[in-house]
Each structure stands twice: as structure tokens, then as C-alpha cells.
C-alpha positions as CSV (number, residue, x, y, z in Angstrom):
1,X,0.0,0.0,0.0
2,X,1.5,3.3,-1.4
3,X,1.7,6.6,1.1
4,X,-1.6,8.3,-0.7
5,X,-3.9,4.9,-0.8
6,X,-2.4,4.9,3.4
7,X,-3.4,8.9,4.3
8,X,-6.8,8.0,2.1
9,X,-8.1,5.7,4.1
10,X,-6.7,6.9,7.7
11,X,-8.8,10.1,6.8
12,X,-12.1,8.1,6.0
13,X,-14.5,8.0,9.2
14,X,-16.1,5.4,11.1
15,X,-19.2,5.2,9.0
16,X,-20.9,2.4,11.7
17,X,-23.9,1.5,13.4
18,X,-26.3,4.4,14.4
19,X,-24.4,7.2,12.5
20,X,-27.2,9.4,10.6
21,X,-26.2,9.8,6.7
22,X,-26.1,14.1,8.0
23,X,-23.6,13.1,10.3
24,X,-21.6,11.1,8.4
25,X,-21.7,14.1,5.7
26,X,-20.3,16.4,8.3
27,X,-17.4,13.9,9.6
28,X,-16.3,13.6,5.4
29,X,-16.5,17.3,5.0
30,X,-14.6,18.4,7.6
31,X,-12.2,16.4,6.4
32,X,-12.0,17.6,3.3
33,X,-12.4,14.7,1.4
34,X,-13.1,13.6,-2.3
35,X,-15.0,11.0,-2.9
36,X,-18.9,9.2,-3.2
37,X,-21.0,8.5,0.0
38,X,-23.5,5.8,-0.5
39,X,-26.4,5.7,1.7
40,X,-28.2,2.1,1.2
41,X,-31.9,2.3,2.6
42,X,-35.7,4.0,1.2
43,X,-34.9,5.6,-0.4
44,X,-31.6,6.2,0.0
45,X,-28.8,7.6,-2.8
46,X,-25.0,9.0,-3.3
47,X,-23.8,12.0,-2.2
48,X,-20.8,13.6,-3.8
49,X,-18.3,15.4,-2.1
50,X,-15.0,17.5,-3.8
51,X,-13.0,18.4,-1.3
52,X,-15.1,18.6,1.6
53,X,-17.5,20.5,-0.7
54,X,-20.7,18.7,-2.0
55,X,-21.2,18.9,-5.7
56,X,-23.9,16.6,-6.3
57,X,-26.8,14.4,-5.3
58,X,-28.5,11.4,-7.0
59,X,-31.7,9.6,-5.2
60,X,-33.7,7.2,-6.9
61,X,-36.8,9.3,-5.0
62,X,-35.6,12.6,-7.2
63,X,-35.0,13.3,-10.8
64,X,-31.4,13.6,-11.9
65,X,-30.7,16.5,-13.5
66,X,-31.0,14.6,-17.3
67,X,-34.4,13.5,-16.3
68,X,-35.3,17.4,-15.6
69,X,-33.4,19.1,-18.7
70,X,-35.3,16.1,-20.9
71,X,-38.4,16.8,-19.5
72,X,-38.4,20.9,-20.2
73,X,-37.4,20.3,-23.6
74,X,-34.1,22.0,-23.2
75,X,-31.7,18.2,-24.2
76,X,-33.2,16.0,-26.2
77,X,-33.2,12.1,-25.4
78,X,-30.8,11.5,-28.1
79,X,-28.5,13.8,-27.3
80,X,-27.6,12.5,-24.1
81,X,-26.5,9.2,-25.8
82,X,-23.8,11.2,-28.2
83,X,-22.5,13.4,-24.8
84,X,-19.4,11.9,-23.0
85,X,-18.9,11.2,-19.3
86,X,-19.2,14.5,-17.4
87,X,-21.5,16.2,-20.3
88,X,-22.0,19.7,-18.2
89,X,-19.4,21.2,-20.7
90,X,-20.5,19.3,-23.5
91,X,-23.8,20.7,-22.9
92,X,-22.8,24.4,-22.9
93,X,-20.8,24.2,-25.4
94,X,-22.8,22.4,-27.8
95,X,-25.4,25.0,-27.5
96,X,-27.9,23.1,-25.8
97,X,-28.2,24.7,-22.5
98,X,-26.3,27.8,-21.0
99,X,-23.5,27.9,-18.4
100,X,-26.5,29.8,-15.8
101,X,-28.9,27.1,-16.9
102,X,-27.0,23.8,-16.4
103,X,-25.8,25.2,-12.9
104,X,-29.3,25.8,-11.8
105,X,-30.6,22.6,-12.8
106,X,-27.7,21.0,-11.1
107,X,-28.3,22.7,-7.6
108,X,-31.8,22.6,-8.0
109,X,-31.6,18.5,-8.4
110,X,-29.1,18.2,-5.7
111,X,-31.4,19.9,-3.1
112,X,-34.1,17.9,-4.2
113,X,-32.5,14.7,-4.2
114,X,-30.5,15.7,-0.7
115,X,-33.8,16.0,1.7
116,X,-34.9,12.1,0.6
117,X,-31.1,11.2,1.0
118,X,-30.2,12.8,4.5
119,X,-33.6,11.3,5.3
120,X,-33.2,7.8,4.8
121,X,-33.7,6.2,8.2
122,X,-31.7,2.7,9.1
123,X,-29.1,3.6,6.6
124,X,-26.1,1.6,5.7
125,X,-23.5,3.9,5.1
126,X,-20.4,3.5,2.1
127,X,-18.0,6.0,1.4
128,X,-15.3,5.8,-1.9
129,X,-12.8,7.7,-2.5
130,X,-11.9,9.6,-5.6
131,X,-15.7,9.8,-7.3
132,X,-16.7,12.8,-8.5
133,X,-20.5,13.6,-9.9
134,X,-21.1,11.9,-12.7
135,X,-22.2,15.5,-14.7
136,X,-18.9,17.8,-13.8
137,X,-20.9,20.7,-12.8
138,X,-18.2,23.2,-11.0
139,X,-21.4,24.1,-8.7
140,X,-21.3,23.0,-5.0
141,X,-22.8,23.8,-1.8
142,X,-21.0,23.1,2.5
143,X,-22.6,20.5,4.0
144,X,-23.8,22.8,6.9
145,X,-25.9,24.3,4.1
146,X,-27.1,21.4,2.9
147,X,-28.4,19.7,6.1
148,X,-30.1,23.3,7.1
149,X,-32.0,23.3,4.4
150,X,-33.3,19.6,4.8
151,X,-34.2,20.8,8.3
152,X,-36.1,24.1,7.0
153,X,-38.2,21.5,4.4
154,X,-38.9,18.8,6.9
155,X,-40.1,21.8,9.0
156,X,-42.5,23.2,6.3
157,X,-44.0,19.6,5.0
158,X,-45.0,19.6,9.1
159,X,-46.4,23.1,8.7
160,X,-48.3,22.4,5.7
161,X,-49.6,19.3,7.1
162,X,-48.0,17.3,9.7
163,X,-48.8,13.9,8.5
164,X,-46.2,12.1,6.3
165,X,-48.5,9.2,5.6
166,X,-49.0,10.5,1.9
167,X,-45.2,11.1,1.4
168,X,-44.2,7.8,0.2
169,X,-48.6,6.0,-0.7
170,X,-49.9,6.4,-3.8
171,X,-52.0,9.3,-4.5
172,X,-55.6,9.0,-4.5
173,X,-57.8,12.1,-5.6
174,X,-60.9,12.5,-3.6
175,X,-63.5,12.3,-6.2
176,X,-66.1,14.4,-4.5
177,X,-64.5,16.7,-2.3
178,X,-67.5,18.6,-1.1
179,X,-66.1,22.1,-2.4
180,X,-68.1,24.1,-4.9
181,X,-65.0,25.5,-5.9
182,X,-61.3,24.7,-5.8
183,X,-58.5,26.7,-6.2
184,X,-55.1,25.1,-7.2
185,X,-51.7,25.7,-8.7
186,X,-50.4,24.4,-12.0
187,X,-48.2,21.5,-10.3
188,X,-51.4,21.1,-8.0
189,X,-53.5,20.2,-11.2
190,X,-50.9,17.9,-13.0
191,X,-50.5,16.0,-9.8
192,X,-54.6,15.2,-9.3
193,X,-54.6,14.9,-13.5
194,X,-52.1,11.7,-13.6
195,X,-52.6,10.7,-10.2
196,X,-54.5,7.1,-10.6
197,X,-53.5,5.3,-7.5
198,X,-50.6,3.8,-8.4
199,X,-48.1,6.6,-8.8
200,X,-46.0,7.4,-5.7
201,X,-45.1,11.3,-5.3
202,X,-41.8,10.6,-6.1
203,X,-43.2,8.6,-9.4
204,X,-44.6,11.7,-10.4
205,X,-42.2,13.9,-10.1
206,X,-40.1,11.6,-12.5
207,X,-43.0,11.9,-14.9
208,X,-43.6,15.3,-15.4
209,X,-39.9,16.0,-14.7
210,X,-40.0,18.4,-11.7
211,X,-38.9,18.5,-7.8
212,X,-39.8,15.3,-5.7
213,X,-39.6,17.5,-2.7
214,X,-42.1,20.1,-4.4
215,X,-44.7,16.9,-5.4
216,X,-44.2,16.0,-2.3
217,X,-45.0,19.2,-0.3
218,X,-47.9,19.9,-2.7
219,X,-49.2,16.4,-2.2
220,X,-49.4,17.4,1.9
221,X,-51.0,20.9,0.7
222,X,-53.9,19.0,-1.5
223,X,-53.9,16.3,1.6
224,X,-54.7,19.2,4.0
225,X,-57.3,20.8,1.7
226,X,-59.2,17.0,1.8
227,X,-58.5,16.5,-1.8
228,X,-56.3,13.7,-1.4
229,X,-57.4,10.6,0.2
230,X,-54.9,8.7,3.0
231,X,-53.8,5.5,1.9
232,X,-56.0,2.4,3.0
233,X,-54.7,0.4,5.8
234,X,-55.0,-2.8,4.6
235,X,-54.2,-5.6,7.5
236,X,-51.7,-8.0,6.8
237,X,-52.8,-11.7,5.4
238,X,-52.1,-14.3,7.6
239,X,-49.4,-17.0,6.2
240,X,-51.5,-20.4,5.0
241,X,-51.3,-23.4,7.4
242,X,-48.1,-25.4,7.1
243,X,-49.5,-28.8,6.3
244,X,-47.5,-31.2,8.4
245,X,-44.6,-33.0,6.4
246,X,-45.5,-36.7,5.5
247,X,-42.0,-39.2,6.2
248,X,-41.3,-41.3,3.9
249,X,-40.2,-44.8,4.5
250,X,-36.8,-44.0,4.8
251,X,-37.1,-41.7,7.3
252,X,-36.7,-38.5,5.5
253,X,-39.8,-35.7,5.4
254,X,-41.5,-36.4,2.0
255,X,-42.9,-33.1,0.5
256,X,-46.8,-32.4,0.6
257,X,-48.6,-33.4,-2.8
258,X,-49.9,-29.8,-2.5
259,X,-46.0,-27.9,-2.7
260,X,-45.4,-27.5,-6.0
261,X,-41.8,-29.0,-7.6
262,X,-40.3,-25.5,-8.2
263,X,-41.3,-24.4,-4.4
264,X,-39.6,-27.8,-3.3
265,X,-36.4,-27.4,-4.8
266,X,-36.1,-24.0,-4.3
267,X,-36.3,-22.2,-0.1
268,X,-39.2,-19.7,-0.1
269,X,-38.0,-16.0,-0.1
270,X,-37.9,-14.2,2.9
271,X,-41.1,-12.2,3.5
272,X,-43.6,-10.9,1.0
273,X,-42.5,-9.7,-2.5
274,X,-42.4,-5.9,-2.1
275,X,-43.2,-4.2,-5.6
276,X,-40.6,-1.9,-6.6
277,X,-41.7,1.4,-6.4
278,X,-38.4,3.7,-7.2
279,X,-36.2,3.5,-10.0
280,X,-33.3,1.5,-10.5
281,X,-29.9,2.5,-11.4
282,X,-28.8,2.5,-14.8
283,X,-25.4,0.3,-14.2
284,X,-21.9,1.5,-14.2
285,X,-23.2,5.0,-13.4
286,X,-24.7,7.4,-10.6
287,X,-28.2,7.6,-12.7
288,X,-31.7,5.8,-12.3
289,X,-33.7,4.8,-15.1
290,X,-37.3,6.0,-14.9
291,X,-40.1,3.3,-13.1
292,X,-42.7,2.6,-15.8
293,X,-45.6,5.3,-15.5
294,X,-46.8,5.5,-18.8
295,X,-47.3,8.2,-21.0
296,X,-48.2,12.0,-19.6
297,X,-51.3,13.4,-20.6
298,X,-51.3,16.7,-21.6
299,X,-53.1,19.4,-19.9
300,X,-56.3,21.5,-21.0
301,X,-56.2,24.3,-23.2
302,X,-55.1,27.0,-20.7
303,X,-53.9,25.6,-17.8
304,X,-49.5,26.1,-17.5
305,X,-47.8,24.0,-15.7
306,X,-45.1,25.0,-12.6
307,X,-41.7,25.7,-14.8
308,X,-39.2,22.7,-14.6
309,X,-36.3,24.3,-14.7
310,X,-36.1,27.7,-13.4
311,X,-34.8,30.8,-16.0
312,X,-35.6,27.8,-18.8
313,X,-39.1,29.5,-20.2
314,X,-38.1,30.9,-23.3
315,X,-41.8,32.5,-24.3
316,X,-41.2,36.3,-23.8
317,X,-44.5,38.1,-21.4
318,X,-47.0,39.8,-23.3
319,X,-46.1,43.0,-23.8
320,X,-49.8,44.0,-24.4
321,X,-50.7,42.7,-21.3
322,X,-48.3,44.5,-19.0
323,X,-49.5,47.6,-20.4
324,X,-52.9,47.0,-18.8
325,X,-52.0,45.7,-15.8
326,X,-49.6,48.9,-15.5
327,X,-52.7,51.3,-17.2
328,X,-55.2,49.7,-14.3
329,X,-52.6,50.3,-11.8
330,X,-52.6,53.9,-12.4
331,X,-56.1,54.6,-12.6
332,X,-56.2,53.5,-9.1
333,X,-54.2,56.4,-8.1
């Protein structure tokens, strides 16, 4: 073992039992390290650190940051398959998005995908040296700033409404709400439109190609109003009766007639079969392909959707109407 692969790992921390993925980010950054910090749990995710700085985020609860610029229009999907490894350049200076634009997508997705990372509870924590963000945006945040702003969202989802069971269930509209009239935002509507009690919030979020966190905070908002329904508790099934093992002659437990051959030969798994909900990670990289929601529906004649990435709305106002708003504004004088 050379002197640099020596000081490496004498300056990695003891990432054990009952250390919280925040506090773990705080012991690597004072250090000043460079490398990725794996957090294994739901929903878990990597945090990137480059020298004690972090400079990305990727959560399989969050769009990545090719997710968002795909789903705004601003990269084609084809274009991501002709851009080398660490495309942020590539991107800028292939005229596809500007230097501005690619940064704030790149914060804006590593927020997002920090609250579900930092939040992961039960964690197994990983750390490697020497990884960097797979997109090679120069942008990066302290860690201190990063876990104060988890804190400040956990604090406003309780504010909003301070039930989490909706966080993580499927959405499920309330189909008579009891309102004569309701009042709701752009994301608000694209949420209730492709909601059909299936999709996660985070699921969402991946197909229209926006914030997870927002979804999710708007999810609470529509929860508080009464126009999304809790998830239904459904009790657990009780296991089948075991029939009792017949032996065979030669004293070894004959299987039932009613076990099939595959079961026999094979141990049952442990616990029921969960159904993925989250992506999964494309492999050899930091990414997550999308989970299969189907095609978006487009919205109503009218109706705009919340911007996905922020500066990217290239429609210039109407001058027309400025001038009336700014005419009625000073006949009010």
C-alpha cells in the first residue's frame, strides 16, 4: 500500500452502526475529502463530495438532473446518448443549455434529491474515495448548508400538514370533495390529473420531470385541503397453514402433494415480494432509469404547468398585457 492509498483511508470516518447519513456528511466534510457517500436504505442515494465541498446528489426518489433538462425540452433524449462522461461542458458548449442554466438545474436536483437522501432512516453507510459527480458541474454547496436546508423542508411539509403518511402512498384524488370550488396551482393540477392510485409522489415527479420534494409538499398541501385521500390500511394476510410433512419410508420428510416442484427445490424467499416502487440505477453510473408510469397526458387548453427548470421558459411576457395591468394600476391612483 502506497503513502496516498495509506493517508486516504486513515482520513475516512467510522461510518458504523447508528451514525445518521447528515452526520456522516459532516465527519467527510470536515475532512475535506473527495469521494462518493453511498447511503443504502428508502430511499436512500450518493452523495458527492469534492474536497469537503458537495457537488452533487442522485436519489432514486428525485430526478437527476437529465431527467429534468429532458423533461423541459431544453436536451433532447438523443443527445444524451452522443454526450461523454461528465456532459455539463459538452452541454454548454454544444449550444444546448447555457452555463447559468446547467448550474441551476444541477443545484436545484441536488437539493431535491438531498432532503430524501439525508432522510433515509436505518441507513447503511459506504463511502469511496476519488468519485466525483457523474455531470462535472463546478457548482457546490458546504454541508452545513445542505443539512439546514433539509431541516427548513422537513419543517414546512409539518407546517403544511404534519402527516407524512401521503409522502411515500400512492395518491388518491378524492372524487367528491364537497367544495363548490377549488383553487389550485399548476403543479397542484398535473398532480390530481395523472394521479390514478398507483403513482408514488416521487413517481410523479419523475413523470412530469420536476422537484420530488415540491410533489411532495404539494401532495401534503392537497392532503390538508381534503382533496387527497390517506392510503387504505389494509391488514396483513395471515401465512397459509403449514401442512404437516408426511415421512417417507426412509425416514426422511416427504414433500406435501400440494407444494409444487419449483417451491420444493427451491427455499421460499424471505417475507412478501415488495413491488418496486423507485427507480433503479442504470449500471456502471450514478443515474436511475425511470419506473414505468406510462405516458403524460397533456393538460387543458389554458392551464400552464409549474416551470421545470427555473430561467428555462423561453416565451417572452406579453407586452400587451403589461400595459394594462400597468394602465389599471394607475387609474387606481
Amino acid at each position: 500500500m502506497n503513502a496516498t492509498a495509506k493517508a486516504t483511508r486513515q482520513q475516512q470516518p467510522k461510518l458504523g452502526r447508528g451514525v445518521t447519513p447528515a452526520k456522516a456528511l459532516g465527519q467527510l466534510a470536515a475532512l475535506g475529502v473527495t469521494g462518493a457517500l453511498t447511503v443504502v436504505g428508502e430511499p436512500g442515494g450518493v452523495i458527492f463530495l469534492r474536497d469537503g465541498l458537495v457537488n452533487g446528489v442522485e436519489s432514486p426518489a428525485a430526478p437527476s438532473v437529465d431527467r429534468l433538462l429532458t423533461a423541459c425540452g431544453k436536451v433532447e433524449e438523443r443527445v444524451w446518448e452522443t454526450i461523454p462522461s461528465r456532459p455539463a461542458r459538452a452541454l454548454v458548449e454544444g449550444g444546448h443549455v447555457s452555463a447559468a442554466e446547467i448550474e441551476l438545474c444541477a443545484i436545484g436536483a441536488l437539493y431535491d434529491a438531498a432532503y430524501f437522501v439525508l432522510s433515509t432512516e436505518r441507513a447503511e453507510l459506504r463511502f469511496a474515495p476519488d468519485i466525483e459527480h457523474w455531470l462535472g458541474a463546478d457548482c457546490t454547496v458546504t454541508a452545513d448548508q445542505l443539512c439546514d436546508h433539509v431541516v427548513r423542508q422537513r419543517r414546512i411539509l409539518n407546517e403544511v400538514h404534519p402527516s407524512d403518511v401521503t409522502d411515500t402512498a400512492p395518491v388518491r384524488p378524492v372524487l367528491r370533495p364537497g367544495l363548490d370550488r377549488v383553487l389550485v396551482s399548476g403543479l397542484q393540477w398535473e398532480i390530481v390529473l395523472h394521479a390514478d392510485g398507483n403513482r408514488t409522489p416521487q413517481e410523479l415527479a419523475g413523470l412530469l420531470g420536476c422537484s420530488a420534494y415540491a410533489v411532495t409538499l404539494d401532495v401534503r398541501r392537497l392532503a390538508a385541503a381534503g382533496l387527497v385521500e390517506p392510503p387504505v390500511a389494509t391488514e396483513p394476510e395471515e401465512p397459509p397453514a403449514t401442512p404437516e410433512p408426511r415421512v417417507a419410508a426412509s425416514g426422511s420428510a416427504a414433500v406435501p402433494a400440494s407444494v409444487p416442484a419449483a417451491a420444493a427445490a427451491s427455499p421460499p424467499a424471505n417475507g412478501a415480494e415488495r413491488r418496486e416502487i423507485l427507480p433503479r440505477r442504470v449500471p456502471g453510473t450514478f443515474t436511475f432509469e425511470d419506473p414505468p408510469t406510462g405516458t403524460r397526458r397533456h393538460l387543458p387548453a389554458g392551464v400552464s404547468a409549474l416551470a421545470v427548470l427555473p430561467g428555462a421558459i423561453d416565451k417572452p411576457p406579453d407586452d400587451s398585457l403589461l400595459k394594462r395591468i400597468r394602465t389599471a394600476l394607475q387609474s387606481l391612483r
